[in-house]
C-alpha positions in Angstrom: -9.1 23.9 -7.5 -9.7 20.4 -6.2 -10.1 17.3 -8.4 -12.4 15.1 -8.4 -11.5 11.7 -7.5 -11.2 8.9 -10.4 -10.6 5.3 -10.7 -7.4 3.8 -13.0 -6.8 0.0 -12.7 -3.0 -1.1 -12.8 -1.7 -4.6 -13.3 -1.0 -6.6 -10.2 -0.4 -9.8 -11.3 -1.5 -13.3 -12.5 -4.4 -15.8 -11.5 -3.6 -19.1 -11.2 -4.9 -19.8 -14.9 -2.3 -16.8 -15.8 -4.5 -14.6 -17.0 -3.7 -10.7 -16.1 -5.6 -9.1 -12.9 -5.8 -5.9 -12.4 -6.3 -3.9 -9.2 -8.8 -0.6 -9.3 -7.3 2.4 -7.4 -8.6 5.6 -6.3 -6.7 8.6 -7.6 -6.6 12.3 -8.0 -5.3 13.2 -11.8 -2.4 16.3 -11.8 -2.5 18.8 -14.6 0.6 16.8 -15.7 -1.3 13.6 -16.4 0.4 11.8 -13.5 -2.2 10.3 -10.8 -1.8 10.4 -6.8 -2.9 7.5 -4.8 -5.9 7.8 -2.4 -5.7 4.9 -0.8 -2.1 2.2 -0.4 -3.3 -0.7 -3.0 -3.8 -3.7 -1.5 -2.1 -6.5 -4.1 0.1 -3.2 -6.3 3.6 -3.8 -4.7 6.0 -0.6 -4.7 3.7 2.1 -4.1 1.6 3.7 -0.8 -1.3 6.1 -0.2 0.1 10.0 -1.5 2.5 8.7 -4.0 2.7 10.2 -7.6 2.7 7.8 -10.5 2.6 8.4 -14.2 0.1 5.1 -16.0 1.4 3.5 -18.8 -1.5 2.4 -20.7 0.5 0.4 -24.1 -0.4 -2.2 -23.0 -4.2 -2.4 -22.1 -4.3 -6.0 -20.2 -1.0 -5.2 -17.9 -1.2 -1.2 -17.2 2.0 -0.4 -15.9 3.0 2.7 -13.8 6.7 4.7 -13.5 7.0 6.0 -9.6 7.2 9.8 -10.0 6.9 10.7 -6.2 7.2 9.1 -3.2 5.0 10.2 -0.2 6.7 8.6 2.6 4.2 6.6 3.8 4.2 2.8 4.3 1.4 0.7 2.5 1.0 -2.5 5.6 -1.3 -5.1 3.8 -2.8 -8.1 7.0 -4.0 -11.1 5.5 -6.2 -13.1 7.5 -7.8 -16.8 7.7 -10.9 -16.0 9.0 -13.0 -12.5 9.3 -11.0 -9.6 10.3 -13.1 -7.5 12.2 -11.6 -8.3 15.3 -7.7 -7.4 14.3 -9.0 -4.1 12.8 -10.8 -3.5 16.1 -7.5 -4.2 17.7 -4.8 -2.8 15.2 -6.2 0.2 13.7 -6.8 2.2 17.3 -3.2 1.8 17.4 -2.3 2.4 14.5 -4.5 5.6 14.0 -2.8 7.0 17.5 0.5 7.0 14.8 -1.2 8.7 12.5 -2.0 5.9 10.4 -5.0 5.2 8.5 -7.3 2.3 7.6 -7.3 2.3 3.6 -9.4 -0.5 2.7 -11.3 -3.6 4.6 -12.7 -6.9 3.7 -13.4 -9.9 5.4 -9.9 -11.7 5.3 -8.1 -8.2 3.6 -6.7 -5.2 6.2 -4.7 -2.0 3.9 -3.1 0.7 6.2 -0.9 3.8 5.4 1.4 5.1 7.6 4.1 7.3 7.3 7.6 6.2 7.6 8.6 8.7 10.1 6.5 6.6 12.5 9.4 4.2 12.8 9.8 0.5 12.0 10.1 -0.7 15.1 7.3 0.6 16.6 4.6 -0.2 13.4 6.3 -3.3 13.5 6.0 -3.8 17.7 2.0 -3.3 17.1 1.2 -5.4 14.0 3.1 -8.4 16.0 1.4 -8.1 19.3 -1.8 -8.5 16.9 -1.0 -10.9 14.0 -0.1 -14.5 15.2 1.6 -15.7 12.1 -0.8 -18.6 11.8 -4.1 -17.3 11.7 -3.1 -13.5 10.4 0.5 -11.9 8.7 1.3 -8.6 7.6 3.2 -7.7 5.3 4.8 -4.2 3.9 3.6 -3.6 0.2 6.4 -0.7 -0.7 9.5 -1.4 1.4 10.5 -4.3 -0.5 11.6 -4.9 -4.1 8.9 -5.9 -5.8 10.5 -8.7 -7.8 12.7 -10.8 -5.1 10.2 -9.0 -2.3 13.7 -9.3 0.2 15.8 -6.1 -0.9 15.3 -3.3 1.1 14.5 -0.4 -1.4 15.4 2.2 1.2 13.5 5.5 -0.5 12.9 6.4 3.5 16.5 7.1 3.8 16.4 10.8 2.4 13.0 10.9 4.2 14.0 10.1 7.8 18.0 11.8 7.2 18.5 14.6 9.8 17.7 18.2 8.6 
């Protein structure tokens, strides 16, 4: 039996006035409640496209979410100054040869998925023959910790360990 697909919004932050924003996500609901991602969020940190999350909903203007399952793949968030047409006609080909996927697209807003098992160096070898630094940078939305965004959470350790 397949689900159909709903939409859950999850807390991702504060304006610059401080009021809450929340970020609408695609999901498929479990027969446990819990929800998987369809897509990697694009402002969410912590959490990729195929991961399991159980919504906290106490509090109604800042939904929170507990990490049930990870998926193994990589959310890659490329923020742009101007349109970004022409780095998703350049990055996603090559990304897509990986196996990756183009989650969401906007005019200065790229969102891929890509499983960990990929590699760093090589996801990280195409999105820096691409983005400049200046004019576009990428980012990794669920490798980082999500409150001092420098410490390595390293999840893909058991995913990438030698059978």
């Amino acid at each position: 039996m397949t689900t159909a697909l709903q939409i859950i919004e999850l807390f991702a932050g504060t304006n610059p006035d401080g009021e809450p924003v929340v970020e609408r996500m695609q999901v498929r609901v479990n027969e446990d409640d819990s929800v998987q991602l369809v897509r990697s969020p694009a402002f969410i940190k912590g959490i990729a496209s195929g991961d399991t999350i159980k919504v906290n909903r106490e509090d109604p203007e800042k939904p929170s979410f507990e990490l049930i399952k990870r998926s193994g793949n990589l959310a890659v968030r490329v923020f742009c100054r101007g349109d970004s047409t022409k780095l998703s006609d350049q990055l996603t080909p090559q990304l897509e040869k990986l196996g990756g996927e183009l989650d969401m697209e906007s005019p200065r807003l790229l969102v891929y998925s890509i499983h960990v098992s990929c590699g760093f160096a090589e996801i990280e070898q195409i999105l820096n023959s691409v983005c400049d630094g200046a004019n576009s940078v990428w980012y990794y939305g669920n490798v980082y910790d999500p409150v001092d965004g420098q410490t390595p959470l390293n999840w893909w350790q058991d995913i990438l360990k030698p059978e």
